[in-house]
C-alpha positions in Angstrom: -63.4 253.5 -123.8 -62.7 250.2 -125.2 -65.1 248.0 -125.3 -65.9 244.0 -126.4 -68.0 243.6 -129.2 -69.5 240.3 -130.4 -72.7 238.7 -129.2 -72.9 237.0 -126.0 -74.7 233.8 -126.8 -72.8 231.7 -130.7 -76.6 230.9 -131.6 -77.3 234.6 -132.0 -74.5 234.8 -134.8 -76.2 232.5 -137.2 -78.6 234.3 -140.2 -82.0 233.6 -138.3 -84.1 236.8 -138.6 -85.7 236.0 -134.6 -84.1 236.5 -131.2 -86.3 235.4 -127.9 -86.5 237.8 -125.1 -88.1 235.7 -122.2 -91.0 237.9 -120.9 -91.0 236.9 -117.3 -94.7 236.5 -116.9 -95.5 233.5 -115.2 -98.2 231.5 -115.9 -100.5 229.8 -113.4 -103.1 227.4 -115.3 -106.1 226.2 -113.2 -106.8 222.8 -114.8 -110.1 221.9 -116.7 -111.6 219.2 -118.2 -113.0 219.8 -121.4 -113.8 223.8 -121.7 -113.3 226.4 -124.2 -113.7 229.8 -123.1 -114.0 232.7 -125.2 -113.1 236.3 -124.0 -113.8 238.3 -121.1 -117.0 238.1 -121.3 -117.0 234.7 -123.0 -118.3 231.2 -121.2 -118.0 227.5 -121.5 -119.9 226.5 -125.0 -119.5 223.1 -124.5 -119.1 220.4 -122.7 -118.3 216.7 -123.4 -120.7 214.7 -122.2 -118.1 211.4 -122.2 -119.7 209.0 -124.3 -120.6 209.2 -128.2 -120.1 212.7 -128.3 -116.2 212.5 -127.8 -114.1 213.2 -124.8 -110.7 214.8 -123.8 -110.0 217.2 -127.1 -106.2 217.6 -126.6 -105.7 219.8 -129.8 -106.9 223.7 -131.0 -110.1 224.1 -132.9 -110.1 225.7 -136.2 -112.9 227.4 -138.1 -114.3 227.3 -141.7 -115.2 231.0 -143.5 -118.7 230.7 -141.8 -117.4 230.6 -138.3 -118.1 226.8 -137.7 -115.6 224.7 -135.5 -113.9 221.4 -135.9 -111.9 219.9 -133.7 -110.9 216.5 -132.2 -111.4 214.3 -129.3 -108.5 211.8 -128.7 -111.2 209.4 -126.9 -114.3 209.0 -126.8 -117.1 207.9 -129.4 -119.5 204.9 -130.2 -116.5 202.7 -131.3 -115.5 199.4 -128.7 -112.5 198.9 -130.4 -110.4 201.0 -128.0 -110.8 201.6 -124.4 -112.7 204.6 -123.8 -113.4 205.3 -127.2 -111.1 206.1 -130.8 -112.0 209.4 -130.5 -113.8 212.2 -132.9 -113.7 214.8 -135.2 -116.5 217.1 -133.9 -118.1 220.4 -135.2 -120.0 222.9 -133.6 -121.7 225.2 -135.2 -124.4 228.3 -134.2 -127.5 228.9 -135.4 -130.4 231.2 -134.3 -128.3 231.6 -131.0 -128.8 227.5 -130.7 -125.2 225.7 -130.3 -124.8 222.6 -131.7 -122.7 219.8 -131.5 -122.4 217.2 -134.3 -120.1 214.4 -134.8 -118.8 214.1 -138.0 -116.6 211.2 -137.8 -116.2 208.4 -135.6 -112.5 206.7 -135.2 -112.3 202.7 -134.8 -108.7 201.8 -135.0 -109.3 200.5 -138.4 -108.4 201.8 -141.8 -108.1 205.6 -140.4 -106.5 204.9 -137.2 -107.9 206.6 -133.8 -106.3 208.9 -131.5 -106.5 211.6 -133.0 -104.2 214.0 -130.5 -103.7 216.5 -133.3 -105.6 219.5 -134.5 -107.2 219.5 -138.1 -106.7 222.0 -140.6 -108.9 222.8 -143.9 -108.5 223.8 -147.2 -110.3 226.0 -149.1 -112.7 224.1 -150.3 -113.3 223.5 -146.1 -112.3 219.5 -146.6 -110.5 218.6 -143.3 -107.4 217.5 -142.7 -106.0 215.4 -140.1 -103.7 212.4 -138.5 -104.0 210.1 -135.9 -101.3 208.1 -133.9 -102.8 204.2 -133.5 -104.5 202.2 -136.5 -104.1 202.0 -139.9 -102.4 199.6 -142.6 -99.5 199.2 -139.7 -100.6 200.5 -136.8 -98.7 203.8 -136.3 -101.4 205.8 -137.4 -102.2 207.7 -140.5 -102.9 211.0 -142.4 -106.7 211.4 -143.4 -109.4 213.6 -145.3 -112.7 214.3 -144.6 -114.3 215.5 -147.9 -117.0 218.2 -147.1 -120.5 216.7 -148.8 -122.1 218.5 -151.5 -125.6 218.5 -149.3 -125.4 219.6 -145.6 -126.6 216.8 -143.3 -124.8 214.1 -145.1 -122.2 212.1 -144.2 -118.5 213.3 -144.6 -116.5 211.0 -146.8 -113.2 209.6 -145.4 -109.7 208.9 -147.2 -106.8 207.7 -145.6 -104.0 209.9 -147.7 -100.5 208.4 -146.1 -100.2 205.4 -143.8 -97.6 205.5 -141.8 -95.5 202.3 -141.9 -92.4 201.8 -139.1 -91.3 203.2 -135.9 -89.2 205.6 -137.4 -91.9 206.9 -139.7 -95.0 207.0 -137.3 -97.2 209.0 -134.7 -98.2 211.9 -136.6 -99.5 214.8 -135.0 -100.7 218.7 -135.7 -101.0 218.8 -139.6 -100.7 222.4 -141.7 -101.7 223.0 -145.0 -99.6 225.6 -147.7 -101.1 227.5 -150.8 -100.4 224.4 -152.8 -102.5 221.8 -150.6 -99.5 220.2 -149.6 -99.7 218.8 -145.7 -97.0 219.1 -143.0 -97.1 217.7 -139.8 -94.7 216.1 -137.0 -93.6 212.9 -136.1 -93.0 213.2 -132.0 -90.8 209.7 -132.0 -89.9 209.4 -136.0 -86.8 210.2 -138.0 -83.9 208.7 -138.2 -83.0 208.5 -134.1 -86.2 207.9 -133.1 -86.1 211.3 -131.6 -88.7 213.4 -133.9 -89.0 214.4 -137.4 -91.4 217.0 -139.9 -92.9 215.7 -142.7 -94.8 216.3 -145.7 -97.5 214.7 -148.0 -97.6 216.4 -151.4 -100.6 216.1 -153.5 -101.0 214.0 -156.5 -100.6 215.4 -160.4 -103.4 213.4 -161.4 -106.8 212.9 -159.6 -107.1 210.1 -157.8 -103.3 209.2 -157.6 -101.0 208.7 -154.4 -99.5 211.1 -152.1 -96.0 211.7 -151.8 -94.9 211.1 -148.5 -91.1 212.8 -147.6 -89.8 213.3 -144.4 -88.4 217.1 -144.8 -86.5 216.9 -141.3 -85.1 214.3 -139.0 -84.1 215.4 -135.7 -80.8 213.5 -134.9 -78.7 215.5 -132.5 -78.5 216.6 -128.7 -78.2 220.1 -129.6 -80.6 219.8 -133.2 -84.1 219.4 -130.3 -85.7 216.4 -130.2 -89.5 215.5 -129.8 -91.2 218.1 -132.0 -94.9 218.9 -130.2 -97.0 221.6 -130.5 -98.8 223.5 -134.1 -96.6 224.2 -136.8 -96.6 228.0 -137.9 -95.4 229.3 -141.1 -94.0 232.8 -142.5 -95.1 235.2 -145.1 -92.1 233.5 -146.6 -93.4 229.9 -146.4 -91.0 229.0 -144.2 -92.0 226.3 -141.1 -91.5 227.2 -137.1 -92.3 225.1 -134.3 -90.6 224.0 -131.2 -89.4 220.9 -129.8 -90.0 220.2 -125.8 -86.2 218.6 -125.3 -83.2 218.8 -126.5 -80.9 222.0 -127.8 -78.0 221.4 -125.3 -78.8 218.2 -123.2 -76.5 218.9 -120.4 -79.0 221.2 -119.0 -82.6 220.7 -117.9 -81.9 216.6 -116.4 -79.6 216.1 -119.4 -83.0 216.1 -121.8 -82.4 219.7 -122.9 -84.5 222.6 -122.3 -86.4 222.7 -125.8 -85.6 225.0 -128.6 -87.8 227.1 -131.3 -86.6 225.9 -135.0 -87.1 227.3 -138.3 -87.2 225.1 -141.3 -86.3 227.3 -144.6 -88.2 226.1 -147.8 -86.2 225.5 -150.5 -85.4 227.9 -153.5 -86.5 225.0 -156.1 -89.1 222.4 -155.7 -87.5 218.9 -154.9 -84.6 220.8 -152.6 -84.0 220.1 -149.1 -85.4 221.8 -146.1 -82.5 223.5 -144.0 -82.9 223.5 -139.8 -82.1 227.0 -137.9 -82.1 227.1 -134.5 -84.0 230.0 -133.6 -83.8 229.6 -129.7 -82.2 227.1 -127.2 -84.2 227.5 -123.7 -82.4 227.2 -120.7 -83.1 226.3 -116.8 -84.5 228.6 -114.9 -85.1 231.7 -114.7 -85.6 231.5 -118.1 -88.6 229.6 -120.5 -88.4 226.0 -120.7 -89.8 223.0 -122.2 -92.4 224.7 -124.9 -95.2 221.7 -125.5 -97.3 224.4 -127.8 -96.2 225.5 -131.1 -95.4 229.8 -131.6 -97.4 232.6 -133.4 -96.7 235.7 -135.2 -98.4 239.1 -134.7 -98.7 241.1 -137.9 -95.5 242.7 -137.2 -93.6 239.1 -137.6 -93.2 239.0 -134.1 -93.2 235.4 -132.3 -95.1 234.1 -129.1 -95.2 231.3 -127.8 -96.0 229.5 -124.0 -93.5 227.0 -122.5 -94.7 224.1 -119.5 -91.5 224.9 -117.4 -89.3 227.6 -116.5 -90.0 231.4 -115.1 -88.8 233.2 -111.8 -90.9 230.6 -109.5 -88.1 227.8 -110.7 -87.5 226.6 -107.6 -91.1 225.0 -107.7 -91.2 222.4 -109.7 -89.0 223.6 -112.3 -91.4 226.9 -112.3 -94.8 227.2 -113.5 -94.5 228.3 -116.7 -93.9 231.3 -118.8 -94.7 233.4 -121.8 -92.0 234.2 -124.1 -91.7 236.8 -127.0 -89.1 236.8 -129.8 -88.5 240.0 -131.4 -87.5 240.8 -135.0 -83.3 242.0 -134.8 -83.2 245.7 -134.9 -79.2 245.1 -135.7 -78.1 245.9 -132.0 -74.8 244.0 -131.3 -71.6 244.7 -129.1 -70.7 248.4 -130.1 -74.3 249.6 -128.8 -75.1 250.9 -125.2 -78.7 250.5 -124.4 -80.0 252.5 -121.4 -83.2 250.4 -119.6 -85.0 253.1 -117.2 -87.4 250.4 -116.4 -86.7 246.9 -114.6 -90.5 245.4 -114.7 -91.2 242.7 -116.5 -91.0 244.5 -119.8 -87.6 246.4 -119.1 -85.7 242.8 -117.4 -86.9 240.6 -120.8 -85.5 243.8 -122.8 -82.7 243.5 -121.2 -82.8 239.7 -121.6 -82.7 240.6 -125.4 -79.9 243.4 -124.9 -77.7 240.4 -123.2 -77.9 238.1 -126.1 -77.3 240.3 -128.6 -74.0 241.4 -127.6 -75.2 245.4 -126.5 -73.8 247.2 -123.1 -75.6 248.7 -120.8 -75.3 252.3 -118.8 -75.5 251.4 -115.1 -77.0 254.0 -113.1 -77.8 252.0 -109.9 -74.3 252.8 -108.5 -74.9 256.4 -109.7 -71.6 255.8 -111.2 -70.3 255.9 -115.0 -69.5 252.7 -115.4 -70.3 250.6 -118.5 -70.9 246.8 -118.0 -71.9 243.7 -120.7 -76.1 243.6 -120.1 -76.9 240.6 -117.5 -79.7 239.6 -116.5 -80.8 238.6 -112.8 -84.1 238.1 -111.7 -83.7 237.7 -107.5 -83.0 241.4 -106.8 -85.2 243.4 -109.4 -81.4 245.0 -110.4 -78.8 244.1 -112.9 -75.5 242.7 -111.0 -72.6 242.4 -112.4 -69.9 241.2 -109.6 -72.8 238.5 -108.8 -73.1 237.1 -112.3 -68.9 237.5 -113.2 -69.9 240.3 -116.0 -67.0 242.5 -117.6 -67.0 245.6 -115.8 -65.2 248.2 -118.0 -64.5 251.8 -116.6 -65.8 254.3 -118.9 -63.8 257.0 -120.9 
């Protein structure tokens, strides 16, 4: 028989390494006020009290080699330079089966900013990293260090590395740490259009110097994404991932866009420039949209990641939510037939997958031979292709 080859969707053409099969789980998040849960058999550990102790932590914790905890609160605090509070940076550590709760920095709006929305990260010497998005030199928030003290139970010392100066340069959130110290983080309304941009702060030659400041990424097109949110991630290869929550193709999705996944490749040699991949563009419903968290990998290089929108309940609101998975290419493309046996959640995202990447697929619904381009359609739990104006082919 003669069949089409080439893959369905042009972004699935391009050298990225990751294709995103939506897994149609849908998520359905019962809303909470400051509670961390661990497990199945886990518990809250904490809870904000509201006042000195911080409140509303927007961001992920991360935890030092001994297990401790640091996170933020965007409010909160014993500062009345802001309503509510600056905010924190909080650690909570366990000993002899005692949790403990210990503010280890307290924001004012000043010289380090305050609302801190963004996680932290550490280095290996467990000094924390961080930015906030008010304050500083100019008001548009800075990049800041917490050095660990050499005696426990002192105070933490605090160094404001980058302040960030204009409109276009400003807001920075979720900061990320390489083998060299260097820090990356994103800039929600920065760059060039005001739209989003990554950045960097490399780390002086000489102690006590300046950091280097360099926006590695402006986001300046309808179809490039535009405000970057959510944890950056990298690859064994050093490379950056994250998503942005609009953008990709803005006639979809109330003309914002639906979001994409990019990958930022590091350059060969130092002082080259960053290149953008578009690893996804999300589309309305049924599939994922919107993504407002950043992606992981499993230990297989596989990607996951959560978006606010989107799923098989679309109809609602846009849909509730979904989880998505992007799997490594396996080199299937339009000269392949795929048979799916299967059409639960885990057979209709493969064959989400099969769709985009060009395969065909053996339809034994109609207990027929007959060949047809993969499709995907959620409403029946079937693969139609007169309803969805597939190529039916008649096989040899």
């Amino acid at each position: 028989m003669k069949r089409k080859t080439g893959l369905r969707h042009p972004e699935f053409q391009s050298s990225c390494s990751w294709t995103l099969a939506i897994c149609l789980a849908t998520l359905f998040f019962v809303l909470g006020a400051n509670v961390v849960m661990l497990g199945q058999t886990g518990g809250v550990i904490y809870r904000f009290k509201g006042g000195s102790d911080g409140t509303n932590p927007y961001a992920t914790l991360v935890a030092d080699k001994a297990g401790n905890l640091y996170g933020t609160t965007a409010f909160g605090g014993s500062s009345p330079n802001c309503i509510y509070g600056c905010g924190t940076v909080f650690e909570l550590t366990c000993r002899d089966r005692q949790l403990t709760e210990t503010v280890l920095y307290t924001f004012t709006n000043e010289s380090l900013g305050g609302r801190p929305y963004g996680g932290l990260a550490l280095d290996q010497a467990g000094n924390i990293y961080g930015t906030t998005t008010t304050g500083g030199a100019k008001g548009y928030g800075t990049v800041f260090q917490l050095r660990r003290p050499a005696s426990a139970g002192d105070a933490w010392n605090s160094h404001v590395l980058h302040d960030l100066t204009a409109f276009n340069n400003g807001y920075p959130i979720y900061p990320i740490l390489d083998k060299s110290g260097t820090v990356y983080f994103e800039e929600p309304g920065g760059g060039e259009m005001g739209t989003g941009a990554v950045s960097q702060l490399s780390p002086p030659t000489l102690a006590g110097g300046a950091w280097t400041y360099t926006q590695i990424h402006s986001f300046v097109k309808s179809s490039d994404g535009f405000l970057p949110i959510g944890t950056l991630t990298f690859d064994r290869l050093g490379n950056l991932y994250g998503v942005t929550a609009n953008g990709g193709n803005t006639t979809q999705c109330n003309s914002y866009g639906c979001g994409i996944v990019f990958e930022l490749v590091r350059p060969s040699t130092n002082g080259g420039s960053w290149s953008e991949k578009i690893v996804y563009r999300f589309q309305p419903v049924p599939d994922a949209n919107h993504p407002y968290s950043g992606v992981i990998f499993d230990n297989s290089g596989n990607m996951f990641g959560t978006t606010q929108q989107g799923g098989v309940n679309g109809a609602i609101y846009g849909g509730f939510g979904t989880v998505y998975e992007g799997l490594q290419k396996i080199g299937i493309n339009g000269d392949h037939d795929v048979l799916i046996t299967g059409l639960g959640p885990v057979g209709l995202a493969t064959g989400a997958l099969t769709s985009a990447l060009g395969a065909w697929l053996l339809d034994l619904q109609r207990r027929t031979a007959t060949w047809r381009r993969a499709a995907y359609d959620p409403a029946p739990a079937r693969i139609r292709a007169g309803a969805l104006g597939i190529d039916e082919v008649p096989a040899a």
